[in-house]
C-alpha positions in Angstrom: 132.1 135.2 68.6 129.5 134.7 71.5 131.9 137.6 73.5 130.2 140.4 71.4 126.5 139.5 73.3 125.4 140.9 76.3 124.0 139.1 78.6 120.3 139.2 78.6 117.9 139.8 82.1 116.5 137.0 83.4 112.8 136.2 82.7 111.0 137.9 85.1 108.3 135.1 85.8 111.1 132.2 85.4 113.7 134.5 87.0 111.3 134.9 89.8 111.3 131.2 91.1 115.3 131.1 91.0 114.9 133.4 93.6 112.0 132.0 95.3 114.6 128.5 95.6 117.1 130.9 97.1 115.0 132.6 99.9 115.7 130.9 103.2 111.7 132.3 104.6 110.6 129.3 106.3 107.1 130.3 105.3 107.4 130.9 101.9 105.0 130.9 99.2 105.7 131.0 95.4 102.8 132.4 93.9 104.2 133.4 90.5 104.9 130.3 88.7 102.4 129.5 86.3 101.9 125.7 86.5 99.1 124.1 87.9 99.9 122.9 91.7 98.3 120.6 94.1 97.2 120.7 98.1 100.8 119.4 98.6 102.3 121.8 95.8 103.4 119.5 93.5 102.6 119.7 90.1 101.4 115.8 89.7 101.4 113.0 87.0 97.5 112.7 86.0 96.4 109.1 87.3 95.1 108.8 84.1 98.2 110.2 82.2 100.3 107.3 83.8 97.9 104.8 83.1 97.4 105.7 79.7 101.2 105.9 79.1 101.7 102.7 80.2 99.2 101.1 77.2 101.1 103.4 74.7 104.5 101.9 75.6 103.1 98.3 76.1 101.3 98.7 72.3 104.5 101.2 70.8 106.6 98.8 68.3 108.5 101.4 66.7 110.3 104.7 67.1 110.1 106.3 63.6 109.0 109.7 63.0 105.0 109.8 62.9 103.6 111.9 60.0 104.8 115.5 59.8 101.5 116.5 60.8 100.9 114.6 64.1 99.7 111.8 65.4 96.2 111.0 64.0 94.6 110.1 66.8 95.6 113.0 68.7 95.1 115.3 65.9 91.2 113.9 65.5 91.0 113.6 69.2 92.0 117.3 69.6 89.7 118.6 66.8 86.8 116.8 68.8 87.2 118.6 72.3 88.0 122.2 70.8 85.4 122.8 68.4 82.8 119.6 69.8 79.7 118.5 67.0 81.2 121.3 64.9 84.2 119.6 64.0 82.7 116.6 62.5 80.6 119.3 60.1 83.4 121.1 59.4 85.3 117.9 58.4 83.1 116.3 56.1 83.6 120.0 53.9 87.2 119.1 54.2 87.2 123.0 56.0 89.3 122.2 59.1 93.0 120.8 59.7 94.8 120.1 62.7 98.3 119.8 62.8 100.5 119.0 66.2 102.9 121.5 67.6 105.5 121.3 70.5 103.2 122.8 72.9 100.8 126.2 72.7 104.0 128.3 72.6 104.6 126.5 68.9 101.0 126.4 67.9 101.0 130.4 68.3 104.3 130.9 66.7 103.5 128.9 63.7 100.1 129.9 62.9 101.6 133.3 63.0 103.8 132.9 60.8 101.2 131.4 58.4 99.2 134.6 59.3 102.1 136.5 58.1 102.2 134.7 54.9 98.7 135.7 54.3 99.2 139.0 54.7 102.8 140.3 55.6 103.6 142.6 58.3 99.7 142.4 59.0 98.0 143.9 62.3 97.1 141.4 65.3 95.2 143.1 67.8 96.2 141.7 71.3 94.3 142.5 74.4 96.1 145.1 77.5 96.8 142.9 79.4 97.9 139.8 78.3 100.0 136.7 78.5 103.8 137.9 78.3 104.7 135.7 75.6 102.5 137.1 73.1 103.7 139.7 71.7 107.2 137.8 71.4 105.9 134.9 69.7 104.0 136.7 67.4 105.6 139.9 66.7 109.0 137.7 66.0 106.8 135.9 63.0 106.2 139.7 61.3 103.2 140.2 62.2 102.3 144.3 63.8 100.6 144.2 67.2 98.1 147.0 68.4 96.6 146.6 71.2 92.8 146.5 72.6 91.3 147.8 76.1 90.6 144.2 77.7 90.8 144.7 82.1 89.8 147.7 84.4 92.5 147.7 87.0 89.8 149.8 88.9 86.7 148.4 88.9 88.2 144.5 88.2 86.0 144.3 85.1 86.5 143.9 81.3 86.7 147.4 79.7 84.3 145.1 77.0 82.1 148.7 75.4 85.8 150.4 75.1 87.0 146.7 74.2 84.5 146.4 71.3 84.9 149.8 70.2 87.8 149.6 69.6 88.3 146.4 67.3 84.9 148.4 65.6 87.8 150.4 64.0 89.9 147.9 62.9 90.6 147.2 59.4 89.3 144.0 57.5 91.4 141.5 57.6 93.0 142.4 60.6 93.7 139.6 63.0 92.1 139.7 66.8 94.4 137.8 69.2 91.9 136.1 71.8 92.0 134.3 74.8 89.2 131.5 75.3 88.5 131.1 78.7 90.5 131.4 82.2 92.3 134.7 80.7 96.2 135.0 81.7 96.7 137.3 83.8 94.0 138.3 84.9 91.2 135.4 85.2 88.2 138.3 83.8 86.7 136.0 80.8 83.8 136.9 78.4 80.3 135.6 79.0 78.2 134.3 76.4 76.2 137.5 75.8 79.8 138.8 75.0 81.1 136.3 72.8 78.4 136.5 70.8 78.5 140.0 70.4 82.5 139.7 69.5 81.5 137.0 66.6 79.1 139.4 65.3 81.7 142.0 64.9 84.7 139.9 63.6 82.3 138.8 61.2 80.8 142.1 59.8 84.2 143.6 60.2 85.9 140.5 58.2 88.1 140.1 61.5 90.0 136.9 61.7 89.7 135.3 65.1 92.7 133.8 66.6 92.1 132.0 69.8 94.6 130.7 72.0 93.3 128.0 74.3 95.7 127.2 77.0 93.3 126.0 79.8 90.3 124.4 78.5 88.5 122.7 81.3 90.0 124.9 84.3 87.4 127.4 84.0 83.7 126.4 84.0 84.0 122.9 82.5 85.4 121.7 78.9 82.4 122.5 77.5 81.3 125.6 78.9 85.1 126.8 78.7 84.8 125.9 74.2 82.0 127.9 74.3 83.8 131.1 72.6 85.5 129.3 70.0 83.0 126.8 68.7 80.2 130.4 68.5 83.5 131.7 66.2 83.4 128.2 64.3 79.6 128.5 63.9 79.3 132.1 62.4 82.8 132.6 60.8 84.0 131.4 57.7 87.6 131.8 59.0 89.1 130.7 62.5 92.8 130.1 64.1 92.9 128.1 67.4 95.8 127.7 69.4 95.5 124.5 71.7 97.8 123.3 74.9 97.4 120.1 76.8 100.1 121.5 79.4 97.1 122.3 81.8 94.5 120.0 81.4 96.4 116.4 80.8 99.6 118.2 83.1 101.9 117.6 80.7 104.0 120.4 80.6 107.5 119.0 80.2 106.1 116.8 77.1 105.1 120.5 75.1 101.8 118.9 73.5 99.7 121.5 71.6 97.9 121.9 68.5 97.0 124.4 66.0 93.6 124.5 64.2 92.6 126.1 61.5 89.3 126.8 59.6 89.1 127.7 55.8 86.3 129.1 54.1 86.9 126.2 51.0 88.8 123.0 51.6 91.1 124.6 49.2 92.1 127.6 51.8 92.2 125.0 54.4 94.8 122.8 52.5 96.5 125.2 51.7 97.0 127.2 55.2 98.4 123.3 56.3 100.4 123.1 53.7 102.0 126.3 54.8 102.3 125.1 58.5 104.0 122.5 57.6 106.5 124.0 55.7 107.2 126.5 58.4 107.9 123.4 60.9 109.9 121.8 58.7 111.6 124.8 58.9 111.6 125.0 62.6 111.5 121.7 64.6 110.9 119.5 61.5 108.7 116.5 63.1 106.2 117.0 66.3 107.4 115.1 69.4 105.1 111.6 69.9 105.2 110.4 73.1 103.0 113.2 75.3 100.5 113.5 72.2 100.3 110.0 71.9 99.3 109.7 75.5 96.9 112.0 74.7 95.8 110.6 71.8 94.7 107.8 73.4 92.8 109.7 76.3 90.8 111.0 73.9 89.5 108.1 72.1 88.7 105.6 74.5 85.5 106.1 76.4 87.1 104.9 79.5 90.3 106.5 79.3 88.0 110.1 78.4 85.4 109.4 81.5 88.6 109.2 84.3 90.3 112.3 82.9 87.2 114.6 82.6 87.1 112.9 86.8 90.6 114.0 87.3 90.1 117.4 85.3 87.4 118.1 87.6 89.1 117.7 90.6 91.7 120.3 89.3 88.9 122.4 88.7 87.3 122.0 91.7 90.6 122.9 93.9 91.0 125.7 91.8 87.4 127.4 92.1 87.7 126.5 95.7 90.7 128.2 96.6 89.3 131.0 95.1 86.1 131.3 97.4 88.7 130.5 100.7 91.0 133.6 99.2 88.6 136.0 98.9 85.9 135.5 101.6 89.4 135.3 103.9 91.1 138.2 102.7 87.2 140.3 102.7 87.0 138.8 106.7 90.2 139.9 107.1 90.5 143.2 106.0 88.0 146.3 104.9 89.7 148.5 102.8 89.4 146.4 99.5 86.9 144.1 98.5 88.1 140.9 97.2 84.8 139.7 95.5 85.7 140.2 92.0 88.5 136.9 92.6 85.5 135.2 93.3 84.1 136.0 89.5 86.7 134.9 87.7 88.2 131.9 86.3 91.3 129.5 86.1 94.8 130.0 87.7 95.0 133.7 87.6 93.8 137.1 89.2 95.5 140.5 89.6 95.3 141.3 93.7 95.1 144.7 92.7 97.8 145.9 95.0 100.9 148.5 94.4 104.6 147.1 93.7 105.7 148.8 97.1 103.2 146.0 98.3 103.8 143.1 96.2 107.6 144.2 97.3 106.8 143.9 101.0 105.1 140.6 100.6 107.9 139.1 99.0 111.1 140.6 101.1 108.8 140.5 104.3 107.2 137.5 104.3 108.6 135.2 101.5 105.0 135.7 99.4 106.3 135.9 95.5 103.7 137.2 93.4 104.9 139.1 90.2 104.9 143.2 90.1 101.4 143.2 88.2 100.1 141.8 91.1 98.9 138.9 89.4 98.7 135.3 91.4 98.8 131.7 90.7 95.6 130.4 92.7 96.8 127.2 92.5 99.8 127.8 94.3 97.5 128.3 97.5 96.7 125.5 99.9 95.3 123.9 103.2 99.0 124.3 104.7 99.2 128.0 103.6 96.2 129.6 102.9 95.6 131.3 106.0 99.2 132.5 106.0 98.9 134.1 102.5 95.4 135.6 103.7 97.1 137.2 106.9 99.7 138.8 105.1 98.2 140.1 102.0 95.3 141.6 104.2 98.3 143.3 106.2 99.5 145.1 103.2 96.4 145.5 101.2 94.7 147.5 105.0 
């Protein structure tokens, strides 16, 4: 049977690192892979993750299936730090559910294919650029992607008049694929003025929001980074959020995420769970425990919360720093481009805004793997290699 398939292309971000662990560049530096990294380059267990682990197993007495729709107190937990003092309004009017997913990746796919039952085949506008797995995820579930004017590969800015114009001619009930804060791949986010201007036009347009929120708390701060989606949960009577915990708690192997969704009647909200559901069931059947459990329990002890927003902060704080050293190096070093615009944006990610003859030479020259859209991985930079990745991309940037 399987001698009838061809045999598919690698991905080119995972693809990417099998060739990184080939080169034999004494120097080199994988700036492609898009996990979060420390000063060493590992990619650690929280403190906080081990510690809360460790009460889960001591307390665990069983290892039955949990409900279909996830552990309750992650599920609560989760509803708490993505939409803040809205969620407990939106709760008592029965107007929000939460279900579990195996990470982002299955809280996109099966709110789409809810979407889909809503309205089959429908449009989801998805910004140019965006994260590759988009359009897969969601264009596999139905749904029919167009596309929206998000980055200015010149200027490094958010195309946000064409942006808005755009969506202005969208039809109602068209879905807007969004990203919350530290935007993959390009780190350009929305500032407030510009939220709120977006919520005003989903709204008058009857636009349905959907938010994926993959990096709350590597940006600005958990709250500051929320600060898009809870203005959609305030003047919308609809809203679909897709949450990860890969980032934030680092659990990436465990695939924790969860998918929210807000109803304009706690009837349309039961029902858009109900419909979840079934498409799990359909799918992986029962959510994984053990990494939302951990996080389940993060969440709702005081203690446990203080020591991760501590821990999250240090990630931050890395992050945003490597930034300045990248792009206050790379402007020393150099004078043909100016690197300030790194500088103004937020989580993992930038475009360098280099050619692929350059991101070529980089790589086969000097062992520096960044992908062909020039987009990095700020966290893969480091005290150990920064001033080696400054040298060389001023070399080929001059």
């Amino acid at each position: 049977m399987f001698n009838h398939l061809d045999l598919l292309p690698a991905d080119p971000i995972l693809g990417l690192s099998q060739v990184f662990a080939k080169d034999k560049c004494s120097d080199k530096v994988n700036l492609s892979v898009g996990v979060y990294q420390d000063d060493r380059g590992n990619t650690p267990v929280l403190d906080i993750v081990r510690h809360a682990q460790e009460i889960m197993l001591d307390e665990q007495t069983s290892k039955a299936y949990i409900a279909q729709a996830g552990d309750p107190g992650f599920l609560s937990g989760m509803s708490e730090l993505v939409l803040g003092p809205i969620a407990a309004k939106l709760t008592v009017n029965n107007r929000v559910a939460t279900v579990q997913t195996p990470g982002g990746c299955g809280a996109v796919r099966i709110a789409s294919e809810v979407i889909n039952k809503c309205k089959p085949g429908g449009k989801i506008w998805i910004s140019t650029p965006t994260w590759a797995n988009h359009q897969p995820l969601v264009g596999s579930a139905g749904l029919t992607i167009a596309e929206y004017p998000y980055y200015d590969r010149n200027t490094k800015t958010i195309f946000f008049d064409e942006m808005m114009a755009t969506l202005g001619q969208a039809s109602r009930g068209d879905v807007v694929l969004l990203h919350a804060c530290c935007h993959n791949p390009t780190g350009a986010d929305l500032n407030t003025a510009q939220w709120d201007s977006l919520a005003e036009l989903c709204k008058a347009n009857d636009l349905l929001p959907f938010i994926d929120f993959a990096y709350q708390g590597f940006g600005q701060g958990l709250q500051e980074d929320a600060y898009g989606v809870r203005k959609m949960a305030e003047e919308l009577d609809e809203l679909v959020v897709a949450a990860s915990c890969s980032k934030n708690f680092g659990l990436y192997r465990e695939r924790v995420g969860a998918m929210i969704f807000i109803g304009n009647t706690s009837n349309a909200t039961a029902a858009a769970k109900s419909h979840a559901l079934s498409e799990a069931r359909r799918s992986y059947t029962m959510a994984p425990y053990h990494g939302a459990g951990i996080v389940g329990y993060i969440l709702n002890d005081a203690k446990l919360r203080a020591d991760w927003e501590t821990e999250l902060a240090d990630m931050r704080g890395r992050i945003n720093g490597m930034r300045k050293r990248l792009f206050n190096g790379l402007n020393q070093a150099q004078s043909s481009t100016d690197f300030s615009f790194i500088g103004s944006q937020w989580g993992m990610f930038s475009f360098l805004g280099i050619n692929v003859e350059q991101v070529l030479e980089l790589r086969n020259k000097y062992g520096i793997y960044i992908l062909e859209s020039s987009r990095i991985n700020v966290a893969g930079i480091s005290d150990s290699n920064i001033d080696y990745v400054v040298e060389k991309i001023a070399q080929v940037a001059n």
